[in-house]
N, C-alpha and C positions, 0 to 999 in steps of 0.2 A: 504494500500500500504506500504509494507516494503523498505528501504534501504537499499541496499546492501551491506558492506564492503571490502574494499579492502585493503588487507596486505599489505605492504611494507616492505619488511626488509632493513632497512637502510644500511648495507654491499653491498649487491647486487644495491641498485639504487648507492652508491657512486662508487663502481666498472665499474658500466655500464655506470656513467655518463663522467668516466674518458676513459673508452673504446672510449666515440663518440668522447672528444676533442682529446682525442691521433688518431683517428681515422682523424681528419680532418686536424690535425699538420703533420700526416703522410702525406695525399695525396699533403698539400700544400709544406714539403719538395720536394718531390717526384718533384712536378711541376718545382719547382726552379734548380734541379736537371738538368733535362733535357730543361730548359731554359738556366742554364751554358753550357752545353753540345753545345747546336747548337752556340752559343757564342762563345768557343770557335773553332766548325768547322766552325765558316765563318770567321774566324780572327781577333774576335773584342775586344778581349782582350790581352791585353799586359803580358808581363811574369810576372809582379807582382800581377794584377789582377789577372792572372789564378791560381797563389799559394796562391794568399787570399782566393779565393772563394774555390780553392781546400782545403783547411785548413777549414772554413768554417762550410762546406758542411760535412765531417769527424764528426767534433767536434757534428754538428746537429745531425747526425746518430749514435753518443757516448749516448747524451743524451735520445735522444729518446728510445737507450735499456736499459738505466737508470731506465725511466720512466715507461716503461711498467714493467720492474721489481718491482722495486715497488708496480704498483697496481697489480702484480700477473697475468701481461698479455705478451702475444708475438706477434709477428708483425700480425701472422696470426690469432689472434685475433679480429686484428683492420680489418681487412677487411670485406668488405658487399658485398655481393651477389645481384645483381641485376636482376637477372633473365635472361632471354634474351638479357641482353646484355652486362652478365658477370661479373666478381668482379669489384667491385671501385678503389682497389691498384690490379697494374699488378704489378708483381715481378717479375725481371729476373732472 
């Protein structure tokens, strides 16, 4: 009985490793995103509140094309395809 081996190129798993967390720092902006959103449509944030998170929220969405830049990725990158029931990040 032989052992099979299995390559790894160390570029490629650090690449793909940072695709999944940017991939899931993606989706948990996203969530928070549209958690400020309904926030501020039922009136529950006060005008300073709304320009902290709106400043925030920016500054998160600065970094994150920061990041992907770096490891050589873009938003549409980070997204999974889930078959049937569509990608993981919806983008408007």
């Amino acid at each position: 009985m032989s052992e099979g081996r299995i390559d790894i190129d160390p570029e490629s798993a650090a690449r793909d490793l940072a695709a999944l967390v940017l991939t899931v720092v993606e989706l948990l902006r996203q969530l928070m995103e549209r958690q400020a959103v309904r926030r501020f449509d039922q009136g529950d944030l006060t005008d300073a509140q709304t320009e902290q998170v709106g400043r925030t929220l920016m500054l998160l969405d600065q970094r994150m094309d920061e990041l992907c830049g770096r490891h050589g990725l873009s938003r549409a990158d980070l997204n999974l395809d889930l078959g049937p029931l569509g990608s993981l990040l919806p983008y408007e």
